[in-house]
VOMARFI-247449 format. One record per residue (C-alpha): x, y, z. Coordinates in steps of 0.25 Angstrom, whole numbers, plus 5000, padded with zeros to 4 digits. Example, Ala and Ser with C-alpha at 12.3 -4.5 7.8 and 13.67 -1.06 7.14 Angstrom:
REM residues 2
<kelo px="5049" py="4982" pz="5031"/>
<kelo px="5055" py="4996" pz="5029"/>
REM end
This chain:
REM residues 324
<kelo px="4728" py="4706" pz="4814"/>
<kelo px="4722" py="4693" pz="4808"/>
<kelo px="4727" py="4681" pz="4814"/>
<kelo px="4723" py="4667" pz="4806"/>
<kelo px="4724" py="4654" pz="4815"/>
<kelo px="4724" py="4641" pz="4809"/>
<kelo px="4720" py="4630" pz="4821"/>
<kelo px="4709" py="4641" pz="4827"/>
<kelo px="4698" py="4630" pz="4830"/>
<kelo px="4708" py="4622" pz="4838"/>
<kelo px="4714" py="4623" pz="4852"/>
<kelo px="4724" py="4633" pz="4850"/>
<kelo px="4720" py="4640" pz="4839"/>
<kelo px="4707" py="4643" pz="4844"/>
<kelo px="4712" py="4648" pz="4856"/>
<kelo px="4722" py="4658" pz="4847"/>
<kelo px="4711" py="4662" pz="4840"/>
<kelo px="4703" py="4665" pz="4854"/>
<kelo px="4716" py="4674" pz="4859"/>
<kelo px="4719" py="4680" pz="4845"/>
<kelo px="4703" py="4685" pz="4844"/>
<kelo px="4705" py="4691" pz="4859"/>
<kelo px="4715" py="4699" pz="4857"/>
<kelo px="4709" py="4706" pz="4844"/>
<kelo px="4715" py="4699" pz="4833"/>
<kelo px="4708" py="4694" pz="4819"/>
<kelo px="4709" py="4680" pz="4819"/>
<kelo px="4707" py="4670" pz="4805"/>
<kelo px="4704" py="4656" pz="4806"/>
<kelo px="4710" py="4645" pz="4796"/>
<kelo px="4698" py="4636" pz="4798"/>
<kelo px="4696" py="4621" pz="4791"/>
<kelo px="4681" py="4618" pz="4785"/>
<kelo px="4674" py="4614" pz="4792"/>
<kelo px="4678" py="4619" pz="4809"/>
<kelo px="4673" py="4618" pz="4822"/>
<kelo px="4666" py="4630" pz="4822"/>
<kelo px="4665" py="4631" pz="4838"/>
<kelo px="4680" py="4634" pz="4839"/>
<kelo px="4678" py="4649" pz="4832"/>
<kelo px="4661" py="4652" pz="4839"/>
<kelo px="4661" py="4666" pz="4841"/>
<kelo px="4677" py="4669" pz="4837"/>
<kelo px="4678" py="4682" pz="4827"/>
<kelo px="4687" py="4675" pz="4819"/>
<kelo px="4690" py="4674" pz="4804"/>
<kelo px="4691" py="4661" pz="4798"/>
<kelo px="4696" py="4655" pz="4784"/>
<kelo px="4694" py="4641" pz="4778"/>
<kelo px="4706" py="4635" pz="4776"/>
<kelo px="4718" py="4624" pz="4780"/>
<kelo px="4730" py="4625" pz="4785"/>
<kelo px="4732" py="4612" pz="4776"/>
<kelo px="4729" py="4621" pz="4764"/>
<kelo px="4738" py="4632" pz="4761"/>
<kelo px="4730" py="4640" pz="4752"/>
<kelo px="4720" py="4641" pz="4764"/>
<kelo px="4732" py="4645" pz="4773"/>
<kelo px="4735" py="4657" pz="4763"/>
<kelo px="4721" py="4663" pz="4762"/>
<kelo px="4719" py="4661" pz="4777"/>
<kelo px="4733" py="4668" pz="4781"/>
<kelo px="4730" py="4680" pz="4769"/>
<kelo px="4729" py="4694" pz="4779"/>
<kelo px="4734" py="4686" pz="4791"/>
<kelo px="4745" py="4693" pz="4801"/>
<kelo px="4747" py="4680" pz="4807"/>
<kelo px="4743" py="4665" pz="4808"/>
<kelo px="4743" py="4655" pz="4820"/>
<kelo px="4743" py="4641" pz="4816"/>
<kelo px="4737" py="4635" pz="4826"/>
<kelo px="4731" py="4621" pz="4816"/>
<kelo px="4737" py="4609" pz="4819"/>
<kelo px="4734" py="4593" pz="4818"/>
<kelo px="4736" py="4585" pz="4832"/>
<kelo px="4736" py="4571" pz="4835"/>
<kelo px="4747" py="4564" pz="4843"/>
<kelo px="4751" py="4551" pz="4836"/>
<kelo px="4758" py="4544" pz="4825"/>
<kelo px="4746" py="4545" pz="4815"/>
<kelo px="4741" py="4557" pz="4806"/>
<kelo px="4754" py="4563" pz="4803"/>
<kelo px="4751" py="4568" pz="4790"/>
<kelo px="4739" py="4574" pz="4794"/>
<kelo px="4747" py="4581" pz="4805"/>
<kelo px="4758" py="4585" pz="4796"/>
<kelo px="4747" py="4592" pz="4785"/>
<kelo px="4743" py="4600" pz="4796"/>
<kelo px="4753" py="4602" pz="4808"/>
<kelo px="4763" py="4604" pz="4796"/>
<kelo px="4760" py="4607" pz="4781"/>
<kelo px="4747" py="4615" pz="4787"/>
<kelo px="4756" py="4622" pz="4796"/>
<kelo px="4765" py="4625" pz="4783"/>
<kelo px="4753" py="4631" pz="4776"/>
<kelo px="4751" py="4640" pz="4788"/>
<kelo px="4765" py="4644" pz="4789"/>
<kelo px="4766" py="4647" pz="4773"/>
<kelo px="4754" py="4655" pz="4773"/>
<kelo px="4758" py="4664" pz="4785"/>
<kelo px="4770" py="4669" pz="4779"/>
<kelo px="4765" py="4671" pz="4764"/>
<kelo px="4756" py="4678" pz="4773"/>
<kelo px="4766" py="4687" pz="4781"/>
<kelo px="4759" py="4682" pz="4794"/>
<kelo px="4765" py="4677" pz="4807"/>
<kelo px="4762" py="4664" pz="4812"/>
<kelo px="4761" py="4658" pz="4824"/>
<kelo px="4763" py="4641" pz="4823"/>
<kelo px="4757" py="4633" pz="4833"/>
<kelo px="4765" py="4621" pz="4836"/>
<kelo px="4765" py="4611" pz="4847"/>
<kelo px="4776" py="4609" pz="4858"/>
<kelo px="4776" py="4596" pz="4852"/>
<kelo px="4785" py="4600" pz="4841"/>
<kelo px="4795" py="4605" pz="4852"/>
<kelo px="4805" py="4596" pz="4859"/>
<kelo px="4800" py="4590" pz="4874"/>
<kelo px="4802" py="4595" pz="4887"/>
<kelo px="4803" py="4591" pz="4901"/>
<kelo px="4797" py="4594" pz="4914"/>
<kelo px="4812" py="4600" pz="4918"/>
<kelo px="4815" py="4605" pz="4905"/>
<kelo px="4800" py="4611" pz="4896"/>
<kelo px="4806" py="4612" pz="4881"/>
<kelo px="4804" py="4625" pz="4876"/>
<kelo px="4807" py="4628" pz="4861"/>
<kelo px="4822" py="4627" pz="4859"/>
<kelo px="4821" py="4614" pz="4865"/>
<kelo px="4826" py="4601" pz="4858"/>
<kelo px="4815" py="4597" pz="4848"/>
<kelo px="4810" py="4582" pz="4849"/>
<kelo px="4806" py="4572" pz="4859"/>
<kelo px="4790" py="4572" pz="4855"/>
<kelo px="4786" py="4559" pz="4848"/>
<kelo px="4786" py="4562" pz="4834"/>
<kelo px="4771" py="4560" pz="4831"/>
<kelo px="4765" py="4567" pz="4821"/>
<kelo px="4759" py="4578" pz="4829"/>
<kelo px="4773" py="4581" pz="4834"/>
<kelo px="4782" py="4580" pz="4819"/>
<kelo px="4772" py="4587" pz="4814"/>
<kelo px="4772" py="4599" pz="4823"/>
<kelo px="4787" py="4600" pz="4822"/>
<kelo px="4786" py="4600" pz="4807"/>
<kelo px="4776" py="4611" pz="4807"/>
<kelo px="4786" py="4620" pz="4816"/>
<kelo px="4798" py="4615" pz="4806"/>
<kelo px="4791" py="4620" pz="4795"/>
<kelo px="4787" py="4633" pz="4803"/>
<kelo px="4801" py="4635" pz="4803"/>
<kelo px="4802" py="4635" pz="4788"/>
<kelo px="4793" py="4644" pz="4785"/>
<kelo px="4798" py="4654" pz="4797"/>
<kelo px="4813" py="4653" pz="4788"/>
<kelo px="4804" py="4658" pz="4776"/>
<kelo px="4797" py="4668" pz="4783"/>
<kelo px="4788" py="4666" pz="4790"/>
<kelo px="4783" py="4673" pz="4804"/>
<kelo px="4779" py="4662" pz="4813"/>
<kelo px="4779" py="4660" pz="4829"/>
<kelo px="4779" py="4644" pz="4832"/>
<kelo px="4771" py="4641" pz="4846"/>
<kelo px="4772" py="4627" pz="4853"/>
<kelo px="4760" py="4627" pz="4864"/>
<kelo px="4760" py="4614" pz="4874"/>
<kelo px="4747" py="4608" pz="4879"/>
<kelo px="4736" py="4615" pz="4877"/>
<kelo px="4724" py="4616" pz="4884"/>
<kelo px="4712" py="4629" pz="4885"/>
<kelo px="4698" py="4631" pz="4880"/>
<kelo px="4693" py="4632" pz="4865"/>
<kelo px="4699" py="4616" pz="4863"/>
<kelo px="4688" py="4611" pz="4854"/>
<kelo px="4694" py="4601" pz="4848"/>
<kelo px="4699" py="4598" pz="4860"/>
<kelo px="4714" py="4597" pz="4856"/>
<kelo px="4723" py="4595" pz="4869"/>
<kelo px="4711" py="4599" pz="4877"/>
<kelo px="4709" py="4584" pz="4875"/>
<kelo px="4718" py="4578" pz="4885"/>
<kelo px="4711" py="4587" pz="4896"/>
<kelo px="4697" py="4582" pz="4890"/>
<kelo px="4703" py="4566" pz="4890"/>
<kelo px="4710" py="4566" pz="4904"/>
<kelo px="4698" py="4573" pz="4912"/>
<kelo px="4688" py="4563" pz="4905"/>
<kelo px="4695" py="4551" pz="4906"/>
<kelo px="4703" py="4551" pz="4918"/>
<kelo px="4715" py="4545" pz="4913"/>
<kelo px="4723" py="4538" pz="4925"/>
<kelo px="4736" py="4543" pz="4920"/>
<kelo px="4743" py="4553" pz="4914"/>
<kelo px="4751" py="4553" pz="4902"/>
<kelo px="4768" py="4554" pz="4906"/>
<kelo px="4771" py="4566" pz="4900"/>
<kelo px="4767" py="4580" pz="4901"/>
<kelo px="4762" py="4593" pz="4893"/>
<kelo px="4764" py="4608" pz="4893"/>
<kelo px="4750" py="4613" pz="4898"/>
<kelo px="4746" py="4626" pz="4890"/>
<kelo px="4735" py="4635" pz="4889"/>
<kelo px="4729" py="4636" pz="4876"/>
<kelo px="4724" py="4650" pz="4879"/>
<kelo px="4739" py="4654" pz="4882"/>
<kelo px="4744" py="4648" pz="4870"/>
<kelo px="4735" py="4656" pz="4861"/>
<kelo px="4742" py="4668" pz="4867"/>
<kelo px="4755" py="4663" pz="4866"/>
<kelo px="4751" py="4661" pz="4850"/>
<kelo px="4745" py="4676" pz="4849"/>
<kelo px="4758" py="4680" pz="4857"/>
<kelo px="4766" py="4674" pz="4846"/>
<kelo px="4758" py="4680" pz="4836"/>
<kelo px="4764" py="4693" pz="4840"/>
<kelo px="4777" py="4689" pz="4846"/>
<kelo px="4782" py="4678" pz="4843"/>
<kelo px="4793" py="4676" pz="4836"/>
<kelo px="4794" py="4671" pz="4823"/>
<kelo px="4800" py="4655" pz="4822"/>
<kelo px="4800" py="4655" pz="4838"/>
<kelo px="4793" py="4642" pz="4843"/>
<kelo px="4785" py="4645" pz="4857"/>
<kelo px="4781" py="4636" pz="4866"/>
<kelo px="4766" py="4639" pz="4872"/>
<kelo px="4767" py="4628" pz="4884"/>
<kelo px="4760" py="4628" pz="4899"/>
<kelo px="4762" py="4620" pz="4911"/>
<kelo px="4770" py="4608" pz="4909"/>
<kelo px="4766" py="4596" pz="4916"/>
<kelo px="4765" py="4580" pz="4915"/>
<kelo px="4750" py="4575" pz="4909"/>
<kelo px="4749" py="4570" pz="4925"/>
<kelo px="4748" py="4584" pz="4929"/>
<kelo px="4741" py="4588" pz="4917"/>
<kelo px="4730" py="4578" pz="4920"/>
<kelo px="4728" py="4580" pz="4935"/>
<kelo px="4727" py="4596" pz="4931"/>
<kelo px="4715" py="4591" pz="4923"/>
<kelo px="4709" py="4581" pz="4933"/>
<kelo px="4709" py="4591" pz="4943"/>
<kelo px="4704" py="4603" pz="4935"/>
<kelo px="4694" py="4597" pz="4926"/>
<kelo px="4688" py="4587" pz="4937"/>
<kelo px="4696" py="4573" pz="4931"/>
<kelo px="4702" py="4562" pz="4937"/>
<kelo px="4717" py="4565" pz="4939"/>
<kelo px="4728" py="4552" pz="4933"/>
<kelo px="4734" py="4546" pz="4944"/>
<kelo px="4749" py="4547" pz="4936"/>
<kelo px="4757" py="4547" pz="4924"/>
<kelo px="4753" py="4535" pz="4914"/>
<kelo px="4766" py="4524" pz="4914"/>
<kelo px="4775" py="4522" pz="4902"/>
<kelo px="4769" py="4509" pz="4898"/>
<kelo px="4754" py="4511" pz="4898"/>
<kelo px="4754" py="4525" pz="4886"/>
<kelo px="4762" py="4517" pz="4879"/>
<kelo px="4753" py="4507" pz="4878"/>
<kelo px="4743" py="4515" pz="4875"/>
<kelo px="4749" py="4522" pz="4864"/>
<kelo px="4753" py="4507" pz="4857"/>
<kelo px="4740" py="4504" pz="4858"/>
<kelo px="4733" py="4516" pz="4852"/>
<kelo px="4744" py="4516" pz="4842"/>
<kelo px="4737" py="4502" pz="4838"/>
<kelo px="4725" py="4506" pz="4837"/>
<kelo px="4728" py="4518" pz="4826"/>
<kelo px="4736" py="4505" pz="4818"/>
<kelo px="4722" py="4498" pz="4821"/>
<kelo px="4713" py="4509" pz="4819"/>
<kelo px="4721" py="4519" pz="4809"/>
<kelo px="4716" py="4530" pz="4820"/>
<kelo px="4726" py="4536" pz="4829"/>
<kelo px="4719" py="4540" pz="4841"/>
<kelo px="4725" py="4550" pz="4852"/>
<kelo px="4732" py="4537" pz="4860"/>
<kelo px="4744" py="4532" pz="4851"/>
<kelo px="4759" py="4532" pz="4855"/>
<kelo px="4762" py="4544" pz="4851"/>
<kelo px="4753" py="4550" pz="4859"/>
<kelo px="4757" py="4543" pz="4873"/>
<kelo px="4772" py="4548" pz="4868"/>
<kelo px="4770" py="4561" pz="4870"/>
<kelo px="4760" py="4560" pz="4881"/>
<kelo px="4773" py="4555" pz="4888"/>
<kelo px="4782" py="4568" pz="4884"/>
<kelo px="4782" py="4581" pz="4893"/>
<kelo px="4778" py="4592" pz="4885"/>
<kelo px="4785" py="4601" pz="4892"/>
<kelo px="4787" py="4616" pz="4887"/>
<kelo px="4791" py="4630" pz="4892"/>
<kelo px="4786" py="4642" pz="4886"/>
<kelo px="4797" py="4652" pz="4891"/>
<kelo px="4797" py="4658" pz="4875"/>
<kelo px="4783" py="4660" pz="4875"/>
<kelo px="4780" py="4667" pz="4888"/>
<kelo px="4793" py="4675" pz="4884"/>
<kelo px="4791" py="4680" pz="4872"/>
<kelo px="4775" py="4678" pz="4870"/>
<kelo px="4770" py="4681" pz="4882"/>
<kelo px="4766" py="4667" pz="4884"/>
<kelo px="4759" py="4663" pz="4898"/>
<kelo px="4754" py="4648" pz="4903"/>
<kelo px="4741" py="4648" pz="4911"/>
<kelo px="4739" py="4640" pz="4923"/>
<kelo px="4736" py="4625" pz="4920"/>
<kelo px="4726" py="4623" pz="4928"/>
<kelo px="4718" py="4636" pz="4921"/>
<kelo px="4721" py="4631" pz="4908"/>
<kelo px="4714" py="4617" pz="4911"/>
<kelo px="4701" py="4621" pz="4919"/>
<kelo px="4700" py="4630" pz="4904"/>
<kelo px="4701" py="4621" pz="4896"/>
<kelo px="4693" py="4610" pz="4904"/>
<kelo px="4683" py="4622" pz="4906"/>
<kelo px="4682" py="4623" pz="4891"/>
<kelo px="4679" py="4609" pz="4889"/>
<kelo px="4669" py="4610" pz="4897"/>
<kelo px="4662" py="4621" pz="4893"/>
<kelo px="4663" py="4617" pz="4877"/>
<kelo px="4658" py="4603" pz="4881"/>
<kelo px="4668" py="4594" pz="4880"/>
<kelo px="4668" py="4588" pz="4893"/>
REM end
């Protein structure tokens, strides 16, 4: 069976790609000219020029296919680039939908919890849980919008498994993506922690939970692919103590973020460049993302590491690749 897997130089894709290749499979790559050739050293795969932005790629790419993961997506948490986030989180994930059904293959979305409704510490959300309550900036809208049109397609047809993974972190982050945050608070010692909290997952287990859904999932379920919830205190002090930081002393105050956020909302008016602090940002640093992944381990066989194995990885790896 040939898989195609859009997203495979990224976090998760090429960490689907990595599981997909193990267990024996033929895997195609939808890849943009030029790429980070390191992301695919030594991997038997197949690869196609193309983008996700550019049906007529999508087609050619998806001709022979049994089944697609769409793993390709735009991330930047702020009020700027929203049409650049909407050509790619939402009309390119379109393309990808289009083209697998005129193809007959099953597809498998990768999504964001952030497109799902918030949770608490008492209460994780899971998926039939109320939509809303994340700050409606353009990585989030976007996101939604993406699994809306999903949807349509689905009522049209098509065969397609949605998956919602938390925060991830593992090896083969070479951009680094969410790997970021572990790289900035074990460099920078940052005194205090953001308020709010995450779902802290293994990347390696979502890529199974995506190859399981390949297979069993069913089609226009959503499935959350979440870990261990905890506040961004814990999550921070797991990471001092494992990687050899500096631990915060406590959670950061109301007034000080939202300083912050003002201020780098200034300077993108100033500079026309929004950088990674803005309002938006601080907003949903302050959310817990809380989630249960009852669905998953039920029906996908779905199962969530130890925290502590999944940071000494993914430090490890940074390590060994050079970024630290």
């Amino acid at each position: 069976m040939t898989i195609l897997v859009t997203g495979g130089t990224g976090l998760v894709g090429n960490n689907v790609v990595r599981a997909l290749l193990a267990k024996g499979q033929r895997v195609r790559l939808l890849l943009r000219d030029p790429s980070d050739p390191r992301p695919l050293s030594g991997l038997d795969v197949e690869t196609t020029l193309g983008d996700i932005c550019d049906a007529e790629s999508l087609t050619a790419a998806c001709r022979g296919v049994a089944a697609v993961v769409h793993a390709a997506a735009m991330v930047h948490i702020g009020w700027t680039r929203y049409e650049q986030q909407y050509a790619v989180n939402v009309t390119g994930a379109q393309n990808v939908a289009q083209a697998a059904r005129a193809a007959g293959a099953r597809l498998v979305h990768v999504s964001s919890v952030d497109a799902l409704g918030i949770g608490t510490a008492n209460a994780p959300a899971d998926e039939e849980s109320p939509r809303g309550g994340k700050t409606p900036c353009g990585y989030v809208t976007t996101k939604i919008a993406a699994e809306e049109g999903m949807r349509t397609e689905i009522s049209h047809g098509l065969d397609a498994v949605i998956v919602n993974p938390g925060f991830m972190l593992g090896p083969w982050d070479w951009k680094p993506s969410s790997g970021q945050m572990l790289l900035q608070v074990v460099k920078r010692f940052p005194p205090v922690a953001a308020r709010g909290g995450m779902s802290l997952c293994d990347v390696r287990d979502v890529a199974e939970g995506i190859c399981a859904a390949i297979e069993r999932g069913q089609s226009g379920r959503n499935y959350i692919l979440g870990g261990h919830n905890m506040s961004y205190l814990e999550a921070w002090k797991l990471f001092a103590r494992i990687c050899g930081g500096h631990s915060p002393f406590g959670r950061a105050g109301v007034l000080g973020p939202a300083l912050i956020g003002i201020c780098g909302d200034l300077k993108t008016k100033l500079t026309g460049r929004e950088g990674e602090v803005n309002s938006a940002a601080v907003k949903m640093s302050n959310l817990f993302h809380y989630y249960r992944s009852d669905r998953a381990a039920a029906e996908l066989g779905y199962a969530i590491r130890p925290a502590e194995k999944t940071v000494a990885d993914a430090w490890q790896w940074f390590r060994e690749f050079g970024y630290v």
